[in-house]
C-alpha positions in Angstrom: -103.9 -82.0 28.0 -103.9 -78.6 29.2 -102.1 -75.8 27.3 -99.9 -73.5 28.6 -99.4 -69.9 26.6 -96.0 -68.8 27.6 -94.8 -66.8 24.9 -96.7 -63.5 25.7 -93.8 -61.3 24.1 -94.7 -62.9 20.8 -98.2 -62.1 20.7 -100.8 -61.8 22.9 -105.0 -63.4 23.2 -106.9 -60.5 22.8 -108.6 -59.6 25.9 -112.7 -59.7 25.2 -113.1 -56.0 26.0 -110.9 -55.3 22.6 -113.0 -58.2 20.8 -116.1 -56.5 21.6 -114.9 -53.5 20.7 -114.0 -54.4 17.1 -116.7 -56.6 16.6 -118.5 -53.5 17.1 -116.7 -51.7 14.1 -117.0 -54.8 12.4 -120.5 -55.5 12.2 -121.5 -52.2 11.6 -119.3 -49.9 10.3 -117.7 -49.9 6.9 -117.3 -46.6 5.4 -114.2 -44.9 4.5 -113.0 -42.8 6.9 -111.6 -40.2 3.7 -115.2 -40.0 2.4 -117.8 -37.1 3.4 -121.1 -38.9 3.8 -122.3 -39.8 6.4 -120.9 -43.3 6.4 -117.4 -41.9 6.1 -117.7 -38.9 8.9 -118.5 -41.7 11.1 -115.8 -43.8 10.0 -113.3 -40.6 10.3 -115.1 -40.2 13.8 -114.0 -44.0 15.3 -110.2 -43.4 14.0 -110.4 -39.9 15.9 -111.9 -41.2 18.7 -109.1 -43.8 18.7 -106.4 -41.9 18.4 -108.0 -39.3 20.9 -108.2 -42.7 23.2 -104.3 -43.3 22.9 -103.0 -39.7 22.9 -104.9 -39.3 26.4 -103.6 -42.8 28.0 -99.9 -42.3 26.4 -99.6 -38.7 27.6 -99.1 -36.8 24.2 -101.1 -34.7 21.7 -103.9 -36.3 19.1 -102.1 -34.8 16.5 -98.5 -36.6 17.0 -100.0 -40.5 17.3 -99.5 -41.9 13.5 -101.5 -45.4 13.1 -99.4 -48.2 11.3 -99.8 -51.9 10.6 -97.0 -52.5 13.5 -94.3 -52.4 15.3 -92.1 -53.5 12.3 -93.5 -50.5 10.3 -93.0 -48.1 13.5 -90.1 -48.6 13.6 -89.0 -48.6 9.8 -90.9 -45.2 9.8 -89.3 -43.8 12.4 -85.2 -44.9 11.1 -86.1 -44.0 7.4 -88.6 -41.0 8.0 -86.1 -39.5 10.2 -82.8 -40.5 7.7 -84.9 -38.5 4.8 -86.4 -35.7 6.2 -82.9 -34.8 9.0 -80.0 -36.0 6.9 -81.3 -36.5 3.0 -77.6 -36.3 2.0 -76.6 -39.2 4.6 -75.6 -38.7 8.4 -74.2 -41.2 11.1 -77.3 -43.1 13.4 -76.5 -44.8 17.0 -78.1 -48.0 17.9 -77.3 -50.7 20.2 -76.5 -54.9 19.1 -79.8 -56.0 20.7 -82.3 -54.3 19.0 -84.9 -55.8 17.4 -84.7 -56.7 13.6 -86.8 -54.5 12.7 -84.3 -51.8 13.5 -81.1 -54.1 13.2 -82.2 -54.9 9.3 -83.5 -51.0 8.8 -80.0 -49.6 10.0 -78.4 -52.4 7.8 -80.6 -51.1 5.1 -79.5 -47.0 5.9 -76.0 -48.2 6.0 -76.4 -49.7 2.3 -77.6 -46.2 1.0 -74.6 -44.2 2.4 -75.4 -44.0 6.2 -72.9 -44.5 8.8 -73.9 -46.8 11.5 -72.6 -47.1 15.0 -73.8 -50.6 16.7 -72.7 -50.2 20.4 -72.3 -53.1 22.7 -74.2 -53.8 25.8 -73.1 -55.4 29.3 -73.5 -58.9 30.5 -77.1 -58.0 31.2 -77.9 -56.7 27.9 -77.7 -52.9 28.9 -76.2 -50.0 26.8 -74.1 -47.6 28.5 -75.2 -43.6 28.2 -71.5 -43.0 28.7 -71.0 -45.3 25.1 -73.6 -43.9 23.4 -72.1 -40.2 24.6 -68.7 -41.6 23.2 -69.9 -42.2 19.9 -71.6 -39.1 18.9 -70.0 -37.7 16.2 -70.8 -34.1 14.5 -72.8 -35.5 11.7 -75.0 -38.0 14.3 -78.6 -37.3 13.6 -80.4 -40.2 15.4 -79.9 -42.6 17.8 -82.3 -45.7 18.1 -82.5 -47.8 21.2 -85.0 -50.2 22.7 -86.9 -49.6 26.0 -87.4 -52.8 27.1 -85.6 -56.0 25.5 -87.6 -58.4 23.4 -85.6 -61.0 24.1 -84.0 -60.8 28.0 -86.4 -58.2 29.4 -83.6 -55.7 30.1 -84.6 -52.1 30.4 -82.5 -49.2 29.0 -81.9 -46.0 30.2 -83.7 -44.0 28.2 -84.2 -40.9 30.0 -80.3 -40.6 30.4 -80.0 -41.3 26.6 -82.5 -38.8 25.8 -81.0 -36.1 28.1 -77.6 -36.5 25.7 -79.8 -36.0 22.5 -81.8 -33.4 23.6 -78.1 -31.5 24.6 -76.9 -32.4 20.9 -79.6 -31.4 19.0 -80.0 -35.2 17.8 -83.3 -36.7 17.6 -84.3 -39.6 19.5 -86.2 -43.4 18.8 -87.4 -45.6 20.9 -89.1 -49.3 20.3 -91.2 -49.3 23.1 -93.3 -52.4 21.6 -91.9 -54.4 25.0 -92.8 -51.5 27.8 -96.2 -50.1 27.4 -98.4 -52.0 29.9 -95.4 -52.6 32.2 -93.1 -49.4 32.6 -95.5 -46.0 33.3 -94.7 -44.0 29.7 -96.1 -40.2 29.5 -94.9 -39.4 26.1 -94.5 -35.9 27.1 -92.5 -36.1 29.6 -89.9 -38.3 28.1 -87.4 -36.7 26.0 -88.1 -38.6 23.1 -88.7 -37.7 19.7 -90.3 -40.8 17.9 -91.4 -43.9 19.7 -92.7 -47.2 18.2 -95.9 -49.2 19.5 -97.8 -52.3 18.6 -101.1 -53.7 19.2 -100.5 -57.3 19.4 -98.3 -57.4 22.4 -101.2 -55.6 24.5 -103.6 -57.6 24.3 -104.9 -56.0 21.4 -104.9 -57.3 17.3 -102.4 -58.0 15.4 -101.5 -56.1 12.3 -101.6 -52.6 13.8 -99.3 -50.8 15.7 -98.7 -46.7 16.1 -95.5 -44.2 16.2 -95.5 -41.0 18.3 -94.1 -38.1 16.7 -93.3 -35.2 18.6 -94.5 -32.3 17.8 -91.9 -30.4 15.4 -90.1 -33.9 14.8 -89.0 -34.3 11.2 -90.5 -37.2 9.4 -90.9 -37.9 5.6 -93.7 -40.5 5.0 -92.4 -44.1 3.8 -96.3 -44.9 2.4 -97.3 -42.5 -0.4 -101.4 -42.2 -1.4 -103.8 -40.3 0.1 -103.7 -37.8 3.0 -104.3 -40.2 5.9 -102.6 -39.6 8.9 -101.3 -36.1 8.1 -99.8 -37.4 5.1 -97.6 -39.1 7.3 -98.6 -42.6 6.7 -100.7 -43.3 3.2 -103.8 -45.7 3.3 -107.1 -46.9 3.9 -107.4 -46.8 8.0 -108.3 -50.5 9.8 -111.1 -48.8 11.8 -111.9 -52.5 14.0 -108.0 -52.3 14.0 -107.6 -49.1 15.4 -110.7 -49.4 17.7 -109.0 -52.7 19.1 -106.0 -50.9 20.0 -107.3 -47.9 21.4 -109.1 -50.0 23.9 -105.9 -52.2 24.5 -104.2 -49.5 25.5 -106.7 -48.5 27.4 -106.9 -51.6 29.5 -102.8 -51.6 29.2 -102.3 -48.1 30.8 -104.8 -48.0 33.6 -104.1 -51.5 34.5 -100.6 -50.7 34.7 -99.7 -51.9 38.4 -101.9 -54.5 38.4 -100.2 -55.6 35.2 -96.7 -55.5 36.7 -97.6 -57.1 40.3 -99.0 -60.0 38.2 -96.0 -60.7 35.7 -93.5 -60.4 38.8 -95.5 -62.9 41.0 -95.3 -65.4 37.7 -92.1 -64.7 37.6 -91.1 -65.0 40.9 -93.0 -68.1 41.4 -91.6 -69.4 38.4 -87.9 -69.1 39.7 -88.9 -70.3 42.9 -90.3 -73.5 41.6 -86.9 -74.1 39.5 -85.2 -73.3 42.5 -87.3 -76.1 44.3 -86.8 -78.6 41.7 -84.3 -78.7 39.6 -81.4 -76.1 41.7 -80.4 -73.0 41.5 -77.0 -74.2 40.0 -78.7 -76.1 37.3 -80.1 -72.8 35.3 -79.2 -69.3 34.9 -81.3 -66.1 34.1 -79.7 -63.8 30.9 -80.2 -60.2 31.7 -80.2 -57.5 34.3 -81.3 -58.0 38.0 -82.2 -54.5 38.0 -83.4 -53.1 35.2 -86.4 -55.4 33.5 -89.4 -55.9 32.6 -91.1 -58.3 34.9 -93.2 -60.5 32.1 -89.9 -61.3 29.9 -88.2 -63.9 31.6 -85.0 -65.6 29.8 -83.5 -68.6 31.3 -80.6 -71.1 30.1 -80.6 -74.5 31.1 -76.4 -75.7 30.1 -76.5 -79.3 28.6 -79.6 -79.0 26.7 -80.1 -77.2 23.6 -82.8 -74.7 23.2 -84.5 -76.7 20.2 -84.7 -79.7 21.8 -85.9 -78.4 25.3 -88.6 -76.0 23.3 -90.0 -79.2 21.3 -90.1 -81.3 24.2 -92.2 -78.4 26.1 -94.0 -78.1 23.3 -95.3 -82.1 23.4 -96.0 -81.2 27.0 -98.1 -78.8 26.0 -96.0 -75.6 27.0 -95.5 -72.8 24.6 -92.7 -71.0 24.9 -89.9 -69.8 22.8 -86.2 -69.3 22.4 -86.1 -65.5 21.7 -87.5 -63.6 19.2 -90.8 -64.6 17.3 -88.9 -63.7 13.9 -86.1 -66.2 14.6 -89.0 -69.0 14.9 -87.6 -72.2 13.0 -84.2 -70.8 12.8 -81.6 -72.5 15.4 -79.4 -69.6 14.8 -78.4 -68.4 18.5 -80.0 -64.9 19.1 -78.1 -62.0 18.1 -79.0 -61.0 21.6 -77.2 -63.2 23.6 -73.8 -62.9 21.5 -73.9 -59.5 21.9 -74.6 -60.2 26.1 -71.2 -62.1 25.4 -72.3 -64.8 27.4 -70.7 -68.4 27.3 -71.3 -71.0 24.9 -73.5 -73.5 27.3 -75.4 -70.2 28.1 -76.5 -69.0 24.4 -77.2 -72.7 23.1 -79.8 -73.6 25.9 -81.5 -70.3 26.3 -85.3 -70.4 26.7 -87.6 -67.0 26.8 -90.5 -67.8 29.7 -92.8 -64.3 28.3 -96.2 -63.9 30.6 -99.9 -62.3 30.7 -103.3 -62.5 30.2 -104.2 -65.8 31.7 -101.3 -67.2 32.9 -101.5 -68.3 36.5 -99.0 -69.2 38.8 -100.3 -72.9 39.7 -99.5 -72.6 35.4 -95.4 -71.8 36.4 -95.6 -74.8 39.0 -96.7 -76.9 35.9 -93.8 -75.6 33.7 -91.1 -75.8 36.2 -92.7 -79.8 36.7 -92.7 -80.5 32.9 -88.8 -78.8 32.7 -87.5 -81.1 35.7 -89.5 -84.1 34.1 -87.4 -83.1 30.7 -84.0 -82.1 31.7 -84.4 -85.7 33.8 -84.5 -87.5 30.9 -82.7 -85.8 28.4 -79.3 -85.7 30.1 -79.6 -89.4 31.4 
């Protein structure tokens, strides 16, 4: 039997280019980039090269990329970094209900030190108002943190519009953009955006290594403490195949951009279609926006069958999907997502996320859609 990879927004295959390009590093390069023989300038050289790599396809300066070991790290760099160096005596921070953990759990965490912590609501489609986040800005607001493309539903936020209010205010400004790059056209230094969270797994790229732009004059107090790596921004050894990888999956990501976006919304579309075809439009619904959204993140409830059950029987069909975010995996706890989308009861208990890439075909979404009529047949006779 056949696999089918449909849980993209989870991870990723690396594409071979990347492969290749840390095999490279691997096989022949093992100095320490913080050494000064030869072994470590050319070590120091593949991590500049990198980052030169990144800076050029992202749109920003060499000197504001920091390297990490992920978007989990980004972001905790970027909330905590910020929280120390802005407001070391504590401050109030804006972020949305649908973040990811990583910044959910790292506000929770600010909050616990002193921090005040506003948590706005989204729409039925997942989307924070600029006019809400406006409302709660209070004199003593230092950051506000909000996704760029949802983990979970795929909804966009408006950023820009967000950004315009901080840059007005004075207050600085994060986004986890873990979701967008390689679907939504970022230039760093255009955006008004002061810290904004990447990782290499979700690109194509490795896993365990990620990177957080800084802009230029942005306060940040390292969370890592060691050497001088990174500025002394970030502390540690650097994972040169790491960094190679995901210098070239970015790359691929940025310049393949269109190409990228024309294929997720064909699988998408054909995937809808097919669902449409077999089962009715009347027996599904999609969570999130119709507008706004990233073309490779589709979520889909199917009312009468639970998520668990659908996602193991696709699983013994040989489809891998998921029922929201990777960290929730083996937890049947409905997605913080969804409650905060306020949608019904049949709707967050039979939610399933469809994510797409590299591979994926759409003769692949004809098979899924089969394999979810063939289930939803014979689970609710």
């Amino acid at each position: 039997m056949n696999s089918i990879y449909v849980d993209h927004a989870a991870s990723t295959p690396i594409h071979p280019e990347v492969a290749a390009a840390m095999m490279t590093i691997m096989t022949e390069q093992f100095g320490n980039a913080s050494s000064v023989h030869a072994f470590g300038r050319s070590a120091k050289g593949t991590v500049s090269q990198a980052r030169d790599t990144i800076a050029a396809f992202l749109g920003c300066s060499p000197a504001e990329w920091v390297f990490t070991a992920g978007g989990t790290e980004s972001d905790n760099l970027a909330l905590f970094g910020a929280a120390s160096a802005r407001a070391p005596q504590g401050g109030h921070l804006i972020t949305t209900a649908v973040e990811h953990h990583a910044v959910l759990h790292a506000a929770d965490e600010l909050e616990r030190l002193g921090y005040a912590v506003t948590r706005l609501p989204v729409d039925r489609t997942g989307r924070v108002s600029a006019a809400d986040v406006e409302a709660a800005l209070r004199e003593d607001t230092f950051l506000i943190s909000v996704m760029y493309a949802n983990n979970e539903v795929g909804t966009v936020q408006p950023i820009e519009e967000i950004g315009k209010l901080a840059r007005e205010r004075g207050i600085l400004l994060h986004v986890d953009a873990v979701q967008a790059i390689g679907m939504l056209p970022i230039v760093l230094r255009g955006l008004p955006v002061d810290y904004m969270s990447f990782a290499g797994h979700k690109i194509n790229g490795p896993q365990g290594i990620g990177g957080l732009y800084v802009r230029s004059g942005a306060p940040l107090h390292p969370r890592l403490h060691g050497g001088l790596q990174e500025r002394s921004r970030r502390a540690g050894t650097e994972n040169l195949a790491g960094m190679a990888g995901f210098a070239k999956a970015v790359e691929l990501a940025v310049s393949g951009l269109e190409e990228r976006r024309a294929r997720a919304l064909a699988l998408r579309t054909e995937l809808l279609s097919q669902l449409d075809r077999r089962i009715g439009p009347d027996a599904y619904a999609v969570n999130g926006s119709p507008e706004h959204f990233a073309p490779h993140i589709l979520n889909v409830s199917f009312p009468g069958v639970r998520s668990d059950i659908l996602l193991m029987n696709l699983d013994m069909e040989g489809v891998a999907a998921s029922s929201g975010s990777a960290c929730n995996s083996g937890s049947l706890e409905v997605s913080h997502v969804l409650k905060a989308m306020n949608l019904p009861e049949p709707l967050l208990t039979s939610a399933v996320r469809f994510s797409t890439g590299l591979g994926n075909t759409t003769e692949e979404m004809e098979v899924v859609a089969r394999k979810i009529e063939t289930i939803l047949h014979r689970l609710r006779k």
